[in-house]
Every structure is written in C-alpha cells, then in structure tokens.
Rosetta silent file (secondary structure, phi, psi, omega in degrees, C-alpha in Angstrom):
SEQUENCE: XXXXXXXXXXXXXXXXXXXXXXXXXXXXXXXXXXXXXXXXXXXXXXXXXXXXXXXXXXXXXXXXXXXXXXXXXXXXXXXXXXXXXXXXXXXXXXXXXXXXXXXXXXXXXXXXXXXXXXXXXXXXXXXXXXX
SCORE:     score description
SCORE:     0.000 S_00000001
   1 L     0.000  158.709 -146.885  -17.592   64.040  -19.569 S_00000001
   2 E  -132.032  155.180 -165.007  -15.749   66.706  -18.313 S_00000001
   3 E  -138.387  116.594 -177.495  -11.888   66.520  -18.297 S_00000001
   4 E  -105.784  133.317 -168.091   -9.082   68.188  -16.615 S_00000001
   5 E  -101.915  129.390 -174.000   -6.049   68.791  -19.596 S_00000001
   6 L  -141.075  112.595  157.768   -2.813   69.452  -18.315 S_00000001
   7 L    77.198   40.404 -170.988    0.238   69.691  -20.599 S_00000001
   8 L    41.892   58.472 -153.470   -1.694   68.537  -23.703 S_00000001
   9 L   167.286  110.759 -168.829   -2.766   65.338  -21.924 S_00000001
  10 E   -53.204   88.668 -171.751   -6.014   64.213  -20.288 S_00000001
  11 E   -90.725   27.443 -175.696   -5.042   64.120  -16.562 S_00000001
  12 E   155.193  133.744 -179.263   -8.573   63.071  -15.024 S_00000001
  13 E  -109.419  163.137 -171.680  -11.880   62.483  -16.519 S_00000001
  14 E  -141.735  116.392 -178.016  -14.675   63.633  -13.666 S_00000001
  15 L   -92.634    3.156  129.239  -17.456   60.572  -14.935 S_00000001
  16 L  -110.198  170.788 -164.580  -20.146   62.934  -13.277 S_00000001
  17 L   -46.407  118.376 -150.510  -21.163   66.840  -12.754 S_00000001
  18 H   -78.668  -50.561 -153.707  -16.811   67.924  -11.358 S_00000001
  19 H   -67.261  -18.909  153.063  -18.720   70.447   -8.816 S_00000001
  20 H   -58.403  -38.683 -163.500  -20.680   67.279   -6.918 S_00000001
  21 H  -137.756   -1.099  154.567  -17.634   65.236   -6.162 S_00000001
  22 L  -113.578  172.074  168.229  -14.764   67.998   -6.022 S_00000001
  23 L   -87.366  150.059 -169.428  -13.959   70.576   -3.910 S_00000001
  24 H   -45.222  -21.705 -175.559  -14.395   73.725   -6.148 S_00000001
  25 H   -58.317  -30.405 -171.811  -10.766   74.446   -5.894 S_00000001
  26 H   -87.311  -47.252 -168.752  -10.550   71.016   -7.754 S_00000001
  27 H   -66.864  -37.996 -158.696  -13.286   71.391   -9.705 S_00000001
  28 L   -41.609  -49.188 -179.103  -12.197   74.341  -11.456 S_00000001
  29 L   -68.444  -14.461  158.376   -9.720   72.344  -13.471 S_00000001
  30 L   -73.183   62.092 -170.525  -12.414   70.048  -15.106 S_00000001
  31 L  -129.472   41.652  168.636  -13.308   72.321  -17.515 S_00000001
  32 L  -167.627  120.518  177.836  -13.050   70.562  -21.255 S_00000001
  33 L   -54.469  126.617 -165.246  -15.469   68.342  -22.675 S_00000001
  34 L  -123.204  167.721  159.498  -14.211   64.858  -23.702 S_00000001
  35 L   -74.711  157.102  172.069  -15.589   61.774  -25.635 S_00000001
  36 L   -54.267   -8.719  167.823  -16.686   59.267  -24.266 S_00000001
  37 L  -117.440   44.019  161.771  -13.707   57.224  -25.111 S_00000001
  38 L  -105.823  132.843  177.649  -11.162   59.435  -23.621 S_00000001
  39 L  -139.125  160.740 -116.183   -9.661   58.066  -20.870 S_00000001
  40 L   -87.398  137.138 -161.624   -6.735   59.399  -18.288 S_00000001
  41 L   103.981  -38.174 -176.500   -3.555   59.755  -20.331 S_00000001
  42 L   -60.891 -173.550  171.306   -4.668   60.360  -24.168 S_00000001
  43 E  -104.432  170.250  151.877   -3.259   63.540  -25.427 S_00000001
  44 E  -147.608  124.392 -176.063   -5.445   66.259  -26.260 S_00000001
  45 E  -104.287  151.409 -165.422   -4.205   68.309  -28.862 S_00000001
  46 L   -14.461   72.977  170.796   -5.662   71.584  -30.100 S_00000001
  47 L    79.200  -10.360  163.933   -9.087   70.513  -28.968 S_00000001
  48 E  -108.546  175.791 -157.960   -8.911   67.108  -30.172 S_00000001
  49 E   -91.701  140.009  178.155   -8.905   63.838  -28.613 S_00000001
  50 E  -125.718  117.052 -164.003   -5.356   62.124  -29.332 S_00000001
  51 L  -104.563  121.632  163.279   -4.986   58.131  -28.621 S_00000001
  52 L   -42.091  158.409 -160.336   -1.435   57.243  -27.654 S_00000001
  53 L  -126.127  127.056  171.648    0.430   54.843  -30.460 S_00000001
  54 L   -93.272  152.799 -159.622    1.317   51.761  -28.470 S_00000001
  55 L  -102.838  141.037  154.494    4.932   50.242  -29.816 S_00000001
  56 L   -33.267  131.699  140.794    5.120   46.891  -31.548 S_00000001
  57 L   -29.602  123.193  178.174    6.389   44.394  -28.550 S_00000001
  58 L   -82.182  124.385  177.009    9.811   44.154  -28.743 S_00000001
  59 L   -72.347  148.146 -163.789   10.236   40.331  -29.582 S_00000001
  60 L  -100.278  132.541  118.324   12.092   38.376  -27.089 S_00000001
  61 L   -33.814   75.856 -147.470   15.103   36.586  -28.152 S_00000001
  62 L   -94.298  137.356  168.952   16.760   33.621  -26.671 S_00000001
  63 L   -49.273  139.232  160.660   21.004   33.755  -27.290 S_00000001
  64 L   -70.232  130.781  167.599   21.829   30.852  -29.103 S_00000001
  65 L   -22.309  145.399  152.677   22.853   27.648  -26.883 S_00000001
  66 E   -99.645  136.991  167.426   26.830   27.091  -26.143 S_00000001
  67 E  -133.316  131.994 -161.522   28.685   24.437  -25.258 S_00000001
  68 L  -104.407 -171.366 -164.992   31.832   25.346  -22.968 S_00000001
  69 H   -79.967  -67.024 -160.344   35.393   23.591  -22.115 S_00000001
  70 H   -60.389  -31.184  177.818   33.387   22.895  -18.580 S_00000001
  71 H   -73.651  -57.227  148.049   30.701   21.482  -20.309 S_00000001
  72 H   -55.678  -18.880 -156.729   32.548   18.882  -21.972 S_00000001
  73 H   -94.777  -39.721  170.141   34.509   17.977  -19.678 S_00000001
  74 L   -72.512   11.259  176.824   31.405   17.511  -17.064 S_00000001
  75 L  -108.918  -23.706 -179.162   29.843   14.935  -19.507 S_00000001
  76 L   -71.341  171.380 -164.307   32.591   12.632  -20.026 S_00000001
  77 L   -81.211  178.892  178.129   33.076    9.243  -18.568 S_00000001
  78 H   -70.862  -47.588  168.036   35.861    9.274  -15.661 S_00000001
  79 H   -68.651    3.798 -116.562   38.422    7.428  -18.311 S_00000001
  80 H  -153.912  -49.324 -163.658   37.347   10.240  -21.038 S_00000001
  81 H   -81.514  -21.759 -165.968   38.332   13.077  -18.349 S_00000001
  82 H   -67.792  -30.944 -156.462   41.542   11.519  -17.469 S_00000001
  83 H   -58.321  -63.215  176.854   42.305   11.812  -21.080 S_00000001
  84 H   -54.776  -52.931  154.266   41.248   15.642  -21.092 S_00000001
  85 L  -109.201   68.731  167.184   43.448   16.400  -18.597 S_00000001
  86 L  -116.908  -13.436 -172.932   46.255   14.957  -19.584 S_00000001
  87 L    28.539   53.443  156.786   47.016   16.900  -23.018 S_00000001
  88 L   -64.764  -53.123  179.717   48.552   13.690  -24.385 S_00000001
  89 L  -116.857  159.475 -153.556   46.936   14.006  -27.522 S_00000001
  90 H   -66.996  -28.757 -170.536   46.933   16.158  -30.226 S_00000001
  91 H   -67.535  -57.952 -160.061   43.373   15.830  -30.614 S_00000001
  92 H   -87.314  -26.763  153.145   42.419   16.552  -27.374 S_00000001
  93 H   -57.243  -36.259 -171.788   44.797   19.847  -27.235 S_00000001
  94 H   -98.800  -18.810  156.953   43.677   21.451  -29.905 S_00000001
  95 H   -26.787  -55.054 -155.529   39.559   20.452  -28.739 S_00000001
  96 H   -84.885  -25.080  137.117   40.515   22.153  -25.614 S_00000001
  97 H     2.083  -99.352  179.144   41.609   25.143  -28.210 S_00000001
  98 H   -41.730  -47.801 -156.764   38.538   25.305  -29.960 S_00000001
  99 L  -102.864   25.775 -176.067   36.720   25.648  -26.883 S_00000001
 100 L  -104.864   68.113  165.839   38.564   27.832  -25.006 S_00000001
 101 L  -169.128  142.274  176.124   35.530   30.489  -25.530 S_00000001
 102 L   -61.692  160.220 -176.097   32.296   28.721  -25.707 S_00000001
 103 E  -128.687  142.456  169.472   31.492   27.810  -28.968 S_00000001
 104 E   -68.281  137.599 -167.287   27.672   27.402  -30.274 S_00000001
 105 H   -19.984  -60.525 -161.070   26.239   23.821  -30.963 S_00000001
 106 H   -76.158  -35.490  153.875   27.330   23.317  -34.760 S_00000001
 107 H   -61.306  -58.296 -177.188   30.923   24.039  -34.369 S_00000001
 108 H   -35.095  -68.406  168.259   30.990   22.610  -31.168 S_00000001
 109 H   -14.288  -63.318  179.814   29.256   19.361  -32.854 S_00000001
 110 H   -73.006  -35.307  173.091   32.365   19.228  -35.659 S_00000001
 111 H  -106.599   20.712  178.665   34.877   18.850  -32.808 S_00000001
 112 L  -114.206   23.380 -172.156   33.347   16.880  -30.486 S_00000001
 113 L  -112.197  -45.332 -175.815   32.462   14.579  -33.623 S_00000001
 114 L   -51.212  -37.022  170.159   36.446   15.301  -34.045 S_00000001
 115 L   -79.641  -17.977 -166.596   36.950   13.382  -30.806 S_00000001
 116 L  -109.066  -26.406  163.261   35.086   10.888  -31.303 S_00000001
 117 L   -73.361   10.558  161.684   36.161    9.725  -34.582 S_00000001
 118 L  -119.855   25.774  165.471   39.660    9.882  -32.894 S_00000001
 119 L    51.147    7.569  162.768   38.516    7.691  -30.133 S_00000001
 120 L   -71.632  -35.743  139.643   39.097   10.424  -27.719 S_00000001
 121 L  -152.197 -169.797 -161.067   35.604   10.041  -26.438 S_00000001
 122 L   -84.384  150.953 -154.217   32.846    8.603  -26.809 S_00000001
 123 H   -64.920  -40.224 -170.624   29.372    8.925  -29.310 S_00000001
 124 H   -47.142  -56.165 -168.134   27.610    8.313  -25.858 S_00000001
 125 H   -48.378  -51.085  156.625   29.642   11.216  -24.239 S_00000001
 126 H   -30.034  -99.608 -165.922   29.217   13.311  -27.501 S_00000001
 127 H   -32.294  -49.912  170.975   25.061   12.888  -27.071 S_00000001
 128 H   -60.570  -37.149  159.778   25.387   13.809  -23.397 S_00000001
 129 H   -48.444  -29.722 -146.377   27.248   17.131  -24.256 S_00000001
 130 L  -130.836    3.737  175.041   24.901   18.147  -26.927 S_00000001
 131 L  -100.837    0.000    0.000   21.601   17.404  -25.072 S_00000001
C-alpha cells in the first residue's frame, strides 16, 4: 500500500495503484510504502511505521453525595419544619449551623441522629433525608 506522509504522520493510505483513482497532481503524494496495518493517522517516523499510544481512560468519578439545610428541611413532617424555623432550640440552631454548607452523608448522619435523639425530629424523617 502506498501512503501519502505528511508531517511524520500517515495522512492517506491509497488501498490500490494512487495513479488509477487520483488525479496525478494527487497521486504524486502517495509515494511511501506502508504495512499493511498502517492506517490514516499512525506516525511514520524515519521510515518506520509508528502506532499512536492510546491513554488509559480517565476513570469517571462520582462527588460524594450531600445532604443540604434544604434537604432537611424538605423531608420533615409539617410539625418538624415548624420547629426548624423557629430557632427555639438549641439543638435545632446549631443543626442549622452544621449545615449551613452541605455536609456529606456521615457527618450529616451524626447530626441528624443529633436531632433525633433530642426529639427534634423524627427516625422516620432522619431515613427520608438520608435515602
């Protein structure tokens, strides 16, 4: 196969005779013999055939879950919210603290576990936050 190399790089293999299926102006440029398993793209470096090094996949990454101020607050029962915004209790001030940047499940867990063993809300309410 006959190959035209441009810029140390195979830019077109001609799979038959270049002067049959270009015009000579074209063909002209088909002038170095490739292997058969060069295909448009390799390098070709001082006369040899050079196969591109494909990069490891960058692995994809999911951010760990959060749970926000908004989040709690849109799980609680209707008596549970009244609670939250009332900043009666101490408990529920410094919750609203903790959270006021999301926080990732296992802190989040320890104060909404904080609420609920202070009767601030409830385990159901807890479970609905955290699923």
């Amino acid at each position: 196969m006959k190959a035209w190399i441009e810029n140390e790089r195979i830019r077109d293999i001609a799979h038959s005779d270049p002067s049959e299926i270009y015009h000579p102006d074209v063909a002209k440029f088909y002038d170095t013999e490739v292997p058969d398993d060069a295909v448009n793209g390799d390098g070709w470096v001082n006369g040899k055939l050079v196969k591109p090094v494909i990069p490891e996949p960058i692995p994809v990454t999911t951010p760990p879950r959060t749970v926000s101020k908004d989040d709690v607050r849109k799980n609680l029962t209707f008596a549970e919210k009244a609670k939250w915004d009332s900043d009666k209790t101490p408990e529920i001030v410094t919750a609203k603290i903790e959270f006021a940047q999301p926080l990732e499940v296992e802190p989040a867990t320890e104060v909404l576990q904080f609420l609920v063993d202070s009767n601030s809300i409830s385990q159901a309410s807890m479970s609905k936050i955290l699923a």
